[in-house]
MIGUGU-236029 format. One record per residue (C-alpha): x negated, y, z; residue in three letters. Coordinates in nm, 3 decimals, decimal comma. Example, Ala and Ser with C-alpha at 12.3 -4.5 7.8 and 13.67 -1.06 7.14 Angstrom:
2
[[-1,230; -0,450; 0,780]; ALA]
[[-1,367; -0,106; 0,714]; SER]
//
This chain:
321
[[2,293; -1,384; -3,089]; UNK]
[[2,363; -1,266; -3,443]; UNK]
[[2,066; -1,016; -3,435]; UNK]
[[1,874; -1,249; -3,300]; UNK]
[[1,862; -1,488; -3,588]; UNK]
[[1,860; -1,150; -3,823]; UNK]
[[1,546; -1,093; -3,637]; UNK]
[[1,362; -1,436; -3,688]; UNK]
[[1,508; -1,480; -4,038]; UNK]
[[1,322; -1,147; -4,089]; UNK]
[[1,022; -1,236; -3,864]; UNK]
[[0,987; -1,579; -4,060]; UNK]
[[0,936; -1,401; -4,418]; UNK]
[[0,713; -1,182; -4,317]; UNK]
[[0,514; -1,509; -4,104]; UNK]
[[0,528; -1,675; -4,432]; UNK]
[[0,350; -1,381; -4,650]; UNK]
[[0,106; -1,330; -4,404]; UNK]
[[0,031; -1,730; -4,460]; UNK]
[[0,044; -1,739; -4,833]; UNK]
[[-0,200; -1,423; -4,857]; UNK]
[[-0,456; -1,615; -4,623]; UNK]
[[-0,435; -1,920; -4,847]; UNK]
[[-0,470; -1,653; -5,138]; UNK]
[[-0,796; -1,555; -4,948]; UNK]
[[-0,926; -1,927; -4,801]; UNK]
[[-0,851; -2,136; -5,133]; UNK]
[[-0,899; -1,800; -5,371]; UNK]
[[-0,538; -1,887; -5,508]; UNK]
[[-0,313; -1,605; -5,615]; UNK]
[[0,055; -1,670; -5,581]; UNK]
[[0,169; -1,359; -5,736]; UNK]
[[0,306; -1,223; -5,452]; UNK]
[[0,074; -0,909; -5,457]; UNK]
[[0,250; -0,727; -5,695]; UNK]
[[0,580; -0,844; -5,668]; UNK]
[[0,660; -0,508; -5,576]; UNK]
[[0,437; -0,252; -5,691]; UNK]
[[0,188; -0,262; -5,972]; UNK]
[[-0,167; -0,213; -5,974]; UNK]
[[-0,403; -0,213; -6,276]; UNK]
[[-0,681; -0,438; -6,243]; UNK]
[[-1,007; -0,264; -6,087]; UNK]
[[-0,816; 0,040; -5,986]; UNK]
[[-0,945; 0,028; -5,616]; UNK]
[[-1,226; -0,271; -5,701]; UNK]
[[-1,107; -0,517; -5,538]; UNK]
[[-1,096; -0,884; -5,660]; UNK]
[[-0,736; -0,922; -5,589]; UNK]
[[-0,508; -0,625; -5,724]; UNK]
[[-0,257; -0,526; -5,444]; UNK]
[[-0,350; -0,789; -5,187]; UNK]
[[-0,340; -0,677; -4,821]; UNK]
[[-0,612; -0,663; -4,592]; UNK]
[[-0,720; -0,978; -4,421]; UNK]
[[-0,650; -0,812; -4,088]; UNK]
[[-0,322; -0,704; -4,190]; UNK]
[[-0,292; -1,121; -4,321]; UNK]
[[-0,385; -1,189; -3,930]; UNK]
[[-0,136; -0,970; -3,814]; UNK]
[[0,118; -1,069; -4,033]; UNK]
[[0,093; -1,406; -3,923]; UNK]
[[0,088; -1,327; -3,521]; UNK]
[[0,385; -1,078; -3,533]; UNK]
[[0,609; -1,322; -3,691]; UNK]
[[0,515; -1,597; -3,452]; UNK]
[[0,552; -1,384; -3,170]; UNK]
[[0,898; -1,303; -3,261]; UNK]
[[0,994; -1,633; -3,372]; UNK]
[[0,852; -1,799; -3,030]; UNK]
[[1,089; -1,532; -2,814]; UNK]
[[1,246; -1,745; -2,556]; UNK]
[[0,971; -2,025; -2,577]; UNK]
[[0,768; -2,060; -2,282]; UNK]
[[0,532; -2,331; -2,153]; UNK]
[[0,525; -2,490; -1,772]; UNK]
[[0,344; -2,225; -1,638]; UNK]
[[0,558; -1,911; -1,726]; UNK]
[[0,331; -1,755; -2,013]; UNK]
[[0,542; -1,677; -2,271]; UNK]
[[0,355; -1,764; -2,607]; UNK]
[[0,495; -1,422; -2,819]; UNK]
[[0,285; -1,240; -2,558]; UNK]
[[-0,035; -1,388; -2,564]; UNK]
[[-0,004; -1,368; -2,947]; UNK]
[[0,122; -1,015; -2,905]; UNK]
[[-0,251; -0,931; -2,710]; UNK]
[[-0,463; -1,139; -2,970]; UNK]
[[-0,319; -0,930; -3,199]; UNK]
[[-0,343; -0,584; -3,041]; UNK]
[[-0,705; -0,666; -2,991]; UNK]
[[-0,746; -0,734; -3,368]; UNK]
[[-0,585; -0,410; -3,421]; UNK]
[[-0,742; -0,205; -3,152]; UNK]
[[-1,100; -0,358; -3,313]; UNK]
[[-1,015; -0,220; -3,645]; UNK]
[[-0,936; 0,106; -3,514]; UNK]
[[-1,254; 0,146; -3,332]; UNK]
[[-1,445; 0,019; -3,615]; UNK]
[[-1,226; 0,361; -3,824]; UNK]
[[-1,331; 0,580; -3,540]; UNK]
[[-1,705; 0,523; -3,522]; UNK]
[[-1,783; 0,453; -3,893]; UNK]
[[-1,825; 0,079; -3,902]; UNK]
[[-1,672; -0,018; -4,221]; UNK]
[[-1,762; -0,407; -4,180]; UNK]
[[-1,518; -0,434; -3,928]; UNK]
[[-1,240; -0,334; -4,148]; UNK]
[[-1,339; -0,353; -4,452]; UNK]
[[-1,482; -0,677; -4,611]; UNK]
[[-1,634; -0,598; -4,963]; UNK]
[[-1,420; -0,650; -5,300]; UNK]
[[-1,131; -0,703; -5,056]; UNK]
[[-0,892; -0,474; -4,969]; UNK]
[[-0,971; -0,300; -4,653]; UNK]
[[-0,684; -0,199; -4,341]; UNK]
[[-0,610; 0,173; -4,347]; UNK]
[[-0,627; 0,306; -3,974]; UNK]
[[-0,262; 0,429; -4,024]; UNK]
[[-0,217; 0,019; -4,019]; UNK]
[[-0,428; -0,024; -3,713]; UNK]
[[-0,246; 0,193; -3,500]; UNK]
[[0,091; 0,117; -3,639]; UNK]
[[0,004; -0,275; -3,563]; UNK]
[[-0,119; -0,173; -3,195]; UNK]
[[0,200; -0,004; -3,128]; UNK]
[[0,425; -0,305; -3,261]; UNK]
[[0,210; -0,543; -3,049]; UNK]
[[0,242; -0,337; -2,747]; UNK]
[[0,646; -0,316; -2,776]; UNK]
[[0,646; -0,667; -2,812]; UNK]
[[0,446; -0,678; -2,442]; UNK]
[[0,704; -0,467; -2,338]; UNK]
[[0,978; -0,605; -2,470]; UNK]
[[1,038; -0,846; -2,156]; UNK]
[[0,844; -0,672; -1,872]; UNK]
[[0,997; -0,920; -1,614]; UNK]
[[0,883; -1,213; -1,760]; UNK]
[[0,503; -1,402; -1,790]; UNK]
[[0,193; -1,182; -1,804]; UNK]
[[0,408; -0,873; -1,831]; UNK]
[[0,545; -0,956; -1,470]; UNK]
[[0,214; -0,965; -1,324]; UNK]
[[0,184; -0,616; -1,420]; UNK]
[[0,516; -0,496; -1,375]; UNK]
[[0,526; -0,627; -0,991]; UNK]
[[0,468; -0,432; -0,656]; UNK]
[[0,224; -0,664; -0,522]; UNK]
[[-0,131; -0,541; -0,524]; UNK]
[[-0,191; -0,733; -0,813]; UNK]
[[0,080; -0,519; -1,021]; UNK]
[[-0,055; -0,158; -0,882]; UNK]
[[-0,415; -0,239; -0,945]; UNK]
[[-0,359; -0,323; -1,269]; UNK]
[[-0,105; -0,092; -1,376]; UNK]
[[-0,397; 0,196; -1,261]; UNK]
[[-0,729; 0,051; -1,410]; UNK]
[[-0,567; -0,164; -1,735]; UNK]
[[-0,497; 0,258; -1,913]; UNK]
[[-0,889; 0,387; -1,734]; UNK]
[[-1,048; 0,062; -1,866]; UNK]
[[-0,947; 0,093; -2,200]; UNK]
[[-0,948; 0,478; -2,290]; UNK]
[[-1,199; 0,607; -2,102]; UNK]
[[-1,497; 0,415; -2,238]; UNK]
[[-1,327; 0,528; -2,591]; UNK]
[[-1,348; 0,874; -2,452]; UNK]
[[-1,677; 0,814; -2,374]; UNK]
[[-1,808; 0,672; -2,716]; UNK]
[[-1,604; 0,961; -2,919]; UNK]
[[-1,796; 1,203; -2,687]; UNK]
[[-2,151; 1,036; -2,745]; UNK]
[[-2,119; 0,963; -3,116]; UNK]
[[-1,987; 1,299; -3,217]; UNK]
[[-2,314; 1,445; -3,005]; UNK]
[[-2,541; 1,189; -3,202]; UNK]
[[-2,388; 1,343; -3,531]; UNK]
[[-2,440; 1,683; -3,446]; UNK]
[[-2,852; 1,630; -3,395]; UNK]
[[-2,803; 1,664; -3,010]; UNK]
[[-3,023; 1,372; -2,937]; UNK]
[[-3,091; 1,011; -3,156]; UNK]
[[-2,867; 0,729; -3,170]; UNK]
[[-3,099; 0,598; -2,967]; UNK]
[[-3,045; 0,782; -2,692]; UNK]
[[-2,684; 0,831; -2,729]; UNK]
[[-2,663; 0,420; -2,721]; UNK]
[[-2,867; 0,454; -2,392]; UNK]
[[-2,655; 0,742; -2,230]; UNK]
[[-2,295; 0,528; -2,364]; UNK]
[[-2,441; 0,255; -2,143]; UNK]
[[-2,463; 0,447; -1,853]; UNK]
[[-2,186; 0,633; -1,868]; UNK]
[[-2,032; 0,326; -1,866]; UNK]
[[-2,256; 0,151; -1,587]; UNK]
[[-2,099; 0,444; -1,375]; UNK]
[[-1,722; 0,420; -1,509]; UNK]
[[-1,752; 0,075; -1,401]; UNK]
[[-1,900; 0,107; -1,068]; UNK]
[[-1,660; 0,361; -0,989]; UNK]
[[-1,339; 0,123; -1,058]; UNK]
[[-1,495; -0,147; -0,858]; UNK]
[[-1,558; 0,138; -0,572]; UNK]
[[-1,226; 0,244; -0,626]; UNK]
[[-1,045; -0,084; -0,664]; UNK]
[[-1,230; -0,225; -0,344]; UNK]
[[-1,102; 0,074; -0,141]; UNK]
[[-0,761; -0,003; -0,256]; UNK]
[[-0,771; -0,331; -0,135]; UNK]
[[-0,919; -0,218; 0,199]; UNK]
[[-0,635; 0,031; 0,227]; UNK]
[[-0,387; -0,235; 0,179]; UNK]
[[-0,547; -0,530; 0,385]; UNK]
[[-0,560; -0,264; 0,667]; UNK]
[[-0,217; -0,161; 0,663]; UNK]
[[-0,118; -0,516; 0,664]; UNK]
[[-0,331; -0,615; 0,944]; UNK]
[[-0,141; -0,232; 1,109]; UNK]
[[0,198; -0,434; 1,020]; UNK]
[[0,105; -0,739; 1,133]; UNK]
[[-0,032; -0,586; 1,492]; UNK]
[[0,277; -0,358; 1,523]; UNK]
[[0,506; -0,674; 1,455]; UNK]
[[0,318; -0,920; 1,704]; UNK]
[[0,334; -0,646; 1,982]; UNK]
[[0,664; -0,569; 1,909]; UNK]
[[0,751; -0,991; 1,900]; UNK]
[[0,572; -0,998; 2,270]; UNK]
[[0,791; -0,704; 2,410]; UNK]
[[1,087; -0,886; 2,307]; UNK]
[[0,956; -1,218; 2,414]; UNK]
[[0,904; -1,085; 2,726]; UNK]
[[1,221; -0,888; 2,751]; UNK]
[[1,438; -1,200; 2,695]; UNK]
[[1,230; -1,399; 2,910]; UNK]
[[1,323; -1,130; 3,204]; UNK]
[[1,655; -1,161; 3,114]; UNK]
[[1,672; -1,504; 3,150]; UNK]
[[1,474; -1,499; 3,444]; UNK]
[[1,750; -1,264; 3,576]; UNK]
[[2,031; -1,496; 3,442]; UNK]
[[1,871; -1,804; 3,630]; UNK]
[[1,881; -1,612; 3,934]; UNK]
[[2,264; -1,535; 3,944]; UNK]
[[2,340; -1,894; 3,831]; UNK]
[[2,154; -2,021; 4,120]; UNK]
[[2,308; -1,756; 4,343]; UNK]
[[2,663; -1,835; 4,214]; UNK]
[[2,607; -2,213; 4,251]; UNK]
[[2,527; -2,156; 4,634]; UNK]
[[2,823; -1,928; 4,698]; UNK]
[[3,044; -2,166; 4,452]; UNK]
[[2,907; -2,456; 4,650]; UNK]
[[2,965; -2,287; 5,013]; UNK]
[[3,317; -2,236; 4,900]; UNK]
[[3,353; -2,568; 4,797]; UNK]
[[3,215; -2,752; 5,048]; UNK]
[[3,403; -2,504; 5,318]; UNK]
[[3,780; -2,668; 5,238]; UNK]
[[3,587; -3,016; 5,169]; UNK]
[[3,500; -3,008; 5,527]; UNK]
[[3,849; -2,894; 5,634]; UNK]
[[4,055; -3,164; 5,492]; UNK]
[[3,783; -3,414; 5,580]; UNK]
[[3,775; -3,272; 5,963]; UNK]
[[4,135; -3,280; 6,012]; UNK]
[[4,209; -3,603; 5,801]; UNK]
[[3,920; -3,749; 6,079]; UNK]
[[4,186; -3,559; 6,382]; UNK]
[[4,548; -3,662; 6,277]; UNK]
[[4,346; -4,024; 6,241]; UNK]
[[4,254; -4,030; 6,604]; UNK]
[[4,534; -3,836; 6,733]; UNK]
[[4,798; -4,046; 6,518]; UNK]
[[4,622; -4,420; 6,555]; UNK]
[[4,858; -4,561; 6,755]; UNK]
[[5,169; -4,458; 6,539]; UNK]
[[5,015; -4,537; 6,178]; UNK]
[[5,005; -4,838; 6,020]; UNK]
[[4,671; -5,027; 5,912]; UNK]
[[4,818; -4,922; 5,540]; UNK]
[[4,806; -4,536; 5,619]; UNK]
[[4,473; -4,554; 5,819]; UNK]
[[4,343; -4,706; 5,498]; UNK]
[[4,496; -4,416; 5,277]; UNK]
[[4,356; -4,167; 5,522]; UNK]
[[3,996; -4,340; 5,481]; UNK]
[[3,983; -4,305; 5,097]; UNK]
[[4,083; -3,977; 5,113]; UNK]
[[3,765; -3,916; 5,391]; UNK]
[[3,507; -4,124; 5,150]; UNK]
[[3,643; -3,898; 4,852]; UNK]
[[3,577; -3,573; 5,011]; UNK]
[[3,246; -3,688; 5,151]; UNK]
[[3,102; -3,813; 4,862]; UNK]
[[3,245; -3,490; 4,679]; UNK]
[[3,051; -3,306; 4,933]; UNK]
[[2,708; -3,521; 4,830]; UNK]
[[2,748; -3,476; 4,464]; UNK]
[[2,747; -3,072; 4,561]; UNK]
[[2,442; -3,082; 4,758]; UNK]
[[2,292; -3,292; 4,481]; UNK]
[[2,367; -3,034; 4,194]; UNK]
[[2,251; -2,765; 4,428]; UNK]
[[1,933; -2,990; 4,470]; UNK]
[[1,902; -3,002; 4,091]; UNK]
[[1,923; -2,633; 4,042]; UNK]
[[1,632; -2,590; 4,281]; UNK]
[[1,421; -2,832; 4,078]; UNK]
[[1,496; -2,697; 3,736]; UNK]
[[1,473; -2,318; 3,831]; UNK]
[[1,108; -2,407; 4,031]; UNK]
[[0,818; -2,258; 3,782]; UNK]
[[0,631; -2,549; 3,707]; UNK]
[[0,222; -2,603; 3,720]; UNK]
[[0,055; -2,857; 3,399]; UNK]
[[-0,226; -2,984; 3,471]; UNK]
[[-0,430; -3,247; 3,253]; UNK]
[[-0,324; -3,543; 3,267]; UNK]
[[-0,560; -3,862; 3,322]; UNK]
[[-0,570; -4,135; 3,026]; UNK]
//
């Protein structure tokens, strides 16, 4: 937590001379923070403004010590502020250092102003991109940094998008300065080459995603036959299992009913051989205990009844409304 605040305390000066040296520029102020530091003598490097930094340097001033200062801020849809700040200002950078690389002073330069060395560019480019980097698990940087096809594509094309065509313009332009062919022509052949780059990504990119929609549709075939064997394995299974409960429930039942008969049979003979010498009170007793056992033996037949039904495969057909 303690370097933490270090690091904003820090990051807040240098927002804060970043934004006095673009009012110095906007308003045509001078605050005296120029030279605060180091000296200059007036018209040493012609500029109107002894010392002052570069406007892009102002810029990047200003969007490195917001990006550090907004850290841990992050709006309702999980982009994290310091990194979309961190990629406006890599682009800045990355512009400036193109402009170094093929000779185009206006983009880095802005007459009677001080212009952005390239040693600035690229050290501004690298500071933006740690800042990206910083939190690869978080907002755009998870996109990126994930295993979905999202995350691979990108992490293949994002390096080939952005050095190659530089590649390609280095390779052109030095040609063109040589006398190999106009800057006509090397404009022309820059387009193409990149025409081609292009169309080979897209090629690329769309066999990728064939590749992967193809060995999902493998996984998702493989999963659904593997889904029906087991479906159809348990469903033997239970088929099996129905069988020997309905097989146990007829030999539980013909054991059952076997001793029901028995005591109902000779419960019926010591009746009729024993009527004369039994009271009304015992042929009574010897009734219930008949109706019991009879009505025990219904409710088995019944269950075994029920088993039929519920085991029986049964037939839809559409019903009539």
């Amino acid at each position: 937590m303690h370097n933490q605040r270090v690091a904003q305390l820090l990051a807040f000066i240098v927002m804060m001379i970043g934004f006095l040296t673009l009012m110095e520029y906007v308003f045509n102020l001078n605050f005296g923070i120029d030279q605060i530091l180091f000296k200059e003598a007036v018209g040493a490097l012609n500029t109107s403004a002894p010392n002052r930094m570069a406007l892009t340097t102002t810029i990047n001033f200003i969007l490195a010590g917001l990006s550090i200062l907004l850290w841990n801020i992050k709006t309702p849809r999980v982009y994290r502020p310091t990194q979309i700040l961190a990629i406006i200002g890599g682009f800045i950078s990355l512009i400036g250092f193109l402009a170094y690389i093929y000779n185009v002073s206006l983009l880095y330069h802005i007459p009677q102003f001080t212009a952005i060395s390239i040693y600035a560019t690229f050290t501004f480019i690298l500071l933006f991109t740690a800042i990206l980097f910083s939190r690869p698990d978080t907002g755009i940087m998870s996109i990126i940094n994930t295993d979905h096809i999202s995350g691979v594509l990108s992490r293949r094309f994002l390096p080939l998008i952005i050095f190659v065509p530089i590649i390609f313009g280095l390779i052109l332009n030095y040609g063109a300065s040589i006398g190999l062919y106009s800057e006509q022509l090397g404009a022309i052949l820059f387009l193409f080459s990149i025409i081609i780059f292009l169309s080979i990504i897209v090629w690329i990119t769309t066999l990728s995603i064939k590749k992967i929609d193809d060995d999902r549709r493998s996984l998702e075939m493989e999963y659904q036959t593997s889904l029906e064997e087991k479906v159809s394995d348990r469903t033997k299974e239970l088929e099996q299992s129905n069988k020997d409960l309905q097989q146990f429930a007829y030999v539980a039942a013909h054991d059952l009913r076997e001793p029901l008969r028995m005591i109902s049979s000779f419960l019926q003979l010591l009746e009729r051989k024993y009527d004369d010498k039994l009271d009304d009170e015992a042929n009574e007793f010897i009734e219930f205990a008949v109706t019991g056992a009879q009505r025990l033996d219904f409710m088995i037949n019944d269950l075994l009844e029920y088993s039929r039904v519920v085991n029986k495969k049964r037939e839809f057909s559409k019903g009539q409304y």
